[in-house]
C-alpha positions as CSV (number, residue, x, y, z in Angstrom):
1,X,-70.6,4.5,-4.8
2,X,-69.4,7.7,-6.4
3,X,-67.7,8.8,-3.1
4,X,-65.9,5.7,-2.8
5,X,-64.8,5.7,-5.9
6,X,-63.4,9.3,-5.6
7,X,-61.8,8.6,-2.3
8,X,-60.3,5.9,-3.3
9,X,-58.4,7.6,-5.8
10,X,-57.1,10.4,-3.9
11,X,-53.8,9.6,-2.0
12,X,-51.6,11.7,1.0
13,X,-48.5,11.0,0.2
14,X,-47.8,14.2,-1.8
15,X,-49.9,16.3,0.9
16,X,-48.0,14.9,3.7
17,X,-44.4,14.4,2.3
18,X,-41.5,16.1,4.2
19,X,-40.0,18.7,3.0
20,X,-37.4,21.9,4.5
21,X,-37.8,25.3,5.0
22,X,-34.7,27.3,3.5
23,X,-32.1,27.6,5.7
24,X,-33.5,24.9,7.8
25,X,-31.7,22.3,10.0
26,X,-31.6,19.2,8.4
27,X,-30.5,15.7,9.9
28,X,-30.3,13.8,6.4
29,X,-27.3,15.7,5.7
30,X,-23.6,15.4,7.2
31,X,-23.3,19.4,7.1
32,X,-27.1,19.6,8.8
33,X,-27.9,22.4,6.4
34,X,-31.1,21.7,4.7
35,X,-30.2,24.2,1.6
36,X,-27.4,22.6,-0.6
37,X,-24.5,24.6,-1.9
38,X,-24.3,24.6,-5.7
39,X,-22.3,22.1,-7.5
40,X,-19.4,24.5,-8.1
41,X,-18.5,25.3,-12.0
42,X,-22.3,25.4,-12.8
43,X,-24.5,28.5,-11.5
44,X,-22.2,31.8,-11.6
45,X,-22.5,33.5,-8.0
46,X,-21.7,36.6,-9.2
47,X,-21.6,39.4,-11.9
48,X,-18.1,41.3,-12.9
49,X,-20.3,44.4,-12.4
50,X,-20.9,43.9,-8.9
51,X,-16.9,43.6,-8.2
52,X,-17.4,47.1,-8.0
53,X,-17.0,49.3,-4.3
54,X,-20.3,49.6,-3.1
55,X,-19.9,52.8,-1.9
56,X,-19.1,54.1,-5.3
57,X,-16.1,56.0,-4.7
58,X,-14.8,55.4,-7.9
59,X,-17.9,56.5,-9.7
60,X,-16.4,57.6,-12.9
61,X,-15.3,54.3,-13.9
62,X,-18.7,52.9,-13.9
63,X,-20.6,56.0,-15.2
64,X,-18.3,58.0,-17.2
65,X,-19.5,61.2,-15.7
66,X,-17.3,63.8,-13.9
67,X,-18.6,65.2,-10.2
68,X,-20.9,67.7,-12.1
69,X,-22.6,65.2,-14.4
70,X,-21.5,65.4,-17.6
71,X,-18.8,63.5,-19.7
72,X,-15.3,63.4,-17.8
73,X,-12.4,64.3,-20.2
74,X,-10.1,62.0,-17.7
75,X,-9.8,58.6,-17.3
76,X,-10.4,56.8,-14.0
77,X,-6.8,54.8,-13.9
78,X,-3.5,54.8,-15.3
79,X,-3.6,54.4,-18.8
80,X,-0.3,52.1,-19.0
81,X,1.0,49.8,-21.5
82,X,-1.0,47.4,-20.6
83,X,-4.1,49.2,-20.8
84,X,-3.4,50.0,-24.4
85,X,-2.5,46.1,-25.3
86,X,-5.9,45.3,-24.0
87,X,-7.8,48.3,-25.6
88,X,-6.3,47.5,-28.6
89,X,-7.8,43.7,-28.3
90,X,-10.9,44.6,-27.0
91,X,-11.3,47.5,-30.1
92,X,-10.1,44.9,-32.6
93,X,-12.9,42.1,-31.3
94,X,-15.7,44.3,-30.2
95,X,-15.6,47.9,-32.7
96,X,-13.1,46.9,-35.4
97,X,-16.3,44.8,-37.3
98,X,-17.9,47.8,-37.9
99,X,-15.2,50.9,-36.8
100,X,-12.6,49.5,-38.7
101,X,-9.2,48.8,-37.9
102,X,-8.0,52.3,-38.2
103,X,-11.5,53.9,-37.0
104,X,-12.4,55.1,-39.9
105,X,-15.6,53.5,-40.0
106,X,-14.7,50.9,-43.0
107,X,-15.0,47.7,-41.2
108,X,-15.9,44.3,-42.9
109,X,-19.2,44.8,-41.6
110,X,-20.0,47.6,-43.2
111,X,-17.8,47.0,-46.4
112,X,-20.6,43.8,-46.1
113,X,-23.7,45.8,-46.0
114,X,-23.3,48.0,-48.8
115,X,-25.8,47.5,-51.1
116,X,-29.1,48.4,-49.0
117,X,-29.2,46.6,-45.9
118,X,-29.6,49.9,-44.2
119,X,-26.7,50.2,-42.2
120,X,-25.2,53.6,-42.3
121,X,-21.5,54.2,-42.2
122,X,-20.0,55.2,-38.7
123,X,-17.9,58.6,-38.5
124,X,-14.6,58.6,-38.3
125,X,-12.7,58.7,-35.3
126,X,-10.7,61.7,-36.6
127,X,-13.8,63.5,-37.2
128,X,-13.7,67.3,-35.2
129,X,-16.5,66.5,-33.4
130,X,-15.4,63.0,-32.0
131,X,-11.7,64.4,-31.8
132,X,-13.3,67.1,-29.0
133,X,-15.5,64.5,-27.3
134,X,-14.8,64.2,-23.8
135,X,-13.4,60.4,-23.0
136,X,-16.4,59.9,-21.1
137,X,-18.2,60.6,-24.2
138,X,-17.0,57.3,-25.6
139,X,-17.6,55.6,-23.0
140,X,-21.1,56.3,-22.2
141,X,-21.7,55.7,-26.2
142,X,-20.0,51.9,-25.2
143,X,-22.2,51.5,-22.9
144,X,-25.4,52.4,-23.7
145,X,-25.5,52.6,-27.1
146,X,-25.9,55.2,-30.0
147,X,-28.2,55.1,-33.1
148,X,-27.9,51.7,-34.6
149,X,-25.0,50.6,-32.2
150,X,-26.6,48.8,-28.8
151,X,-25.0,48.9,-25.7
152,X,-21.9,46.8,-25.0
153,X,-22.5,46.7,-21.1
154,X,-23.1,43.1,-20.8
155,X,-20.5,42.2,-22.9
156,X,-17.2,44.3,-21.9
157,X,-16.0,44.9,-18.6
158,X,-16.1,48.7,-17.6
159,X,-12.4,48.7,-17.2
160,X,-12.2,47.0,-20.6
161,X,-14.6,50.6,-21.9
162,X,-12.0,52.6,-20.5
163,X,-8.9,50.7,-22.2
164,X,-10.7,50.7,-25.5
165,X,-11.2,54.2,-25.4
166,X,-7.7,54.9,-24.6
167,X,-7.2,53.0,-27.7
168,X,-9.3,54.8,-29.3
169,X,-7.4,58.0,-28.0
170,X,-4.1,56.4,-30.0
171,X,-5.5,55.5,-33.1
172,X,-7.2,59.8,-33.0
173,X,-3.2,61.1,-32.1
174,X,-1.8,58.2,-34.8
175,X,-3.7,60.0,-37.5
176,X,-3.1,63.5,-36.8
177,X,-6.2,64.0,-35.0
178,X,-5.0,65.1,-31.7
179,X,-3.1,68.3,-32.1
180,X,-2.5,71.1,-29.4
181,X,-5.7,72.1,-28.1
182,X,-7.1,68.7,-29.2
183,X,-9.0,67.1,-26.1
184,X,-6.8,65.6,-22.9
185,X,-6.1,62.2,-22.9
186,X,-5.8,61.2,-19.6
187,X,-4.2,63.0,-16.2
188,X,-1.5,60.4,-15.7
189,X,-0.8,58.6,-19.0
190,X,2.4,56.4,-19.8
191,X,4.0,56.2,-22.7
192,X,2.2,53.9,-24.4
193,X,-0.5,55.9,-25.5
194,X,2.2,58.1,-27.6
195,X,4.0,55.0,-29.0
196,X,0.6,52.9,-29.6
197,X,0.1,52.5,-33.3
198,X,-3.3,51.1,-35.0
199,X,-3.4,47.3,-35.0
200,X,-3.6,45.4,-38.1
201,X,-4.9,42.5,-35.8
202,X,-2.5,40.1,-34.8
203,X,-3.1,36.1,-33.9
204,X,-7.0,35.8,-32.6
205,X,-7.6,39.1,-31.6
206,X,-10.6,39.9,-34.0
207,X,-11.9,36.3,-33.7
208,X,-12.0,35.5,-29.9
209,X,-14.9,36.9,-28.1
210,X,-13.9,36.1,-24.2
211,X,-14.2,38.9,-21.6
């Protein structure tokens, strides 16, 4: 009676149920193909940092670092004028909070967390040691972080690193911090570095966060 009872309760249909292999024929659909295609707008496919080359020939833009391993004191493009508009956007949404507008390390953020919440004042940009950084300096500090500030890798682009330290490069030579003998800017750099001015933030630049 006990076996009867037990058998009777177990059923096949889950055991014996049709299924497909991956990449399988399959005759139920009109394209044969057993694996479906995503419903497009829903499942990314792919990751801005693998737009890259994949032979790396352009390492510098993804690392920072020149063909002997430390911090390049070039940049890996053109720094045009519309590099600087979008390092100045980028700087104003992403570094401004806590950089400041001006880079001197005043932003609301920290203005914010005076008063012991233990957040320590970044250096100015203008500071000698920062003024003599290589630009790859900056940009491995974007990217991986330094101290209290994480890495911004997942959240801005690699050419986006390299416009916001071209910006960065601007606001330096704005405030006097880039005299002769100062460090390079970039090996082909348009005009717009010279003219750039630091931003006071115009329309939704320190409030939109889209990459």
């Amino acid at each position: 009676m006990t076996v009867t009872l037990i058998a009777s309760g177990c059923r096949s249909e889950l055991f014996d149920q049709e299924y497909g292999e991956p990449l399988e024929q399959s005759n139920f659909y009109a394209d044969k193909r057993m694996s479906r295609p995503l419903v497009e707008g829903t499942v990314p496919t792919n990751n801005w940092e693998d737009h890259r080359d994949h032979l790396r020939e352009n390492d510098l833009m993804y690392t920072g670092l020149n063909e002997s391993g430390k911090h390049a004191d070039i940049f890996p493009m053109e720094v045009t004028e519309q590099v600087m508009l979008r390092g100045r956007e980028r700087y104003n949404i992403f570094c401004s909070p806590c950089h400041g507008l001006t880079g001197q390390g005043d932003g609301m953020i920290i203005q914010r967390s005076k008063g012991g919440r233990g957040l320590k004042t970044p250096p100015s940009f203008t500071d000698a040691r920062l003024v003599s950084s290589p630009a790859g300096y900056f940009f491995d500090v974007i990217t991986n972080g330094f101290g209290q500030m994480y890495s911004y890798a997942s959240r801005v682009k690699p050419a986006d690193r390299w416009a916001i330290v071209a910006y960065i490069r601007a606001l330096q030579k704005s405030q006097g911090g880039m005299g002769a003998g100062g460090a390079t800017v970039a090996p082909t750099t348009a005009t717009a570095t010279e003219e750039a001015t630091p931003a006071e933030g115009t329309g939704n630049d320190t409030t939109s966060n889209t990459n």
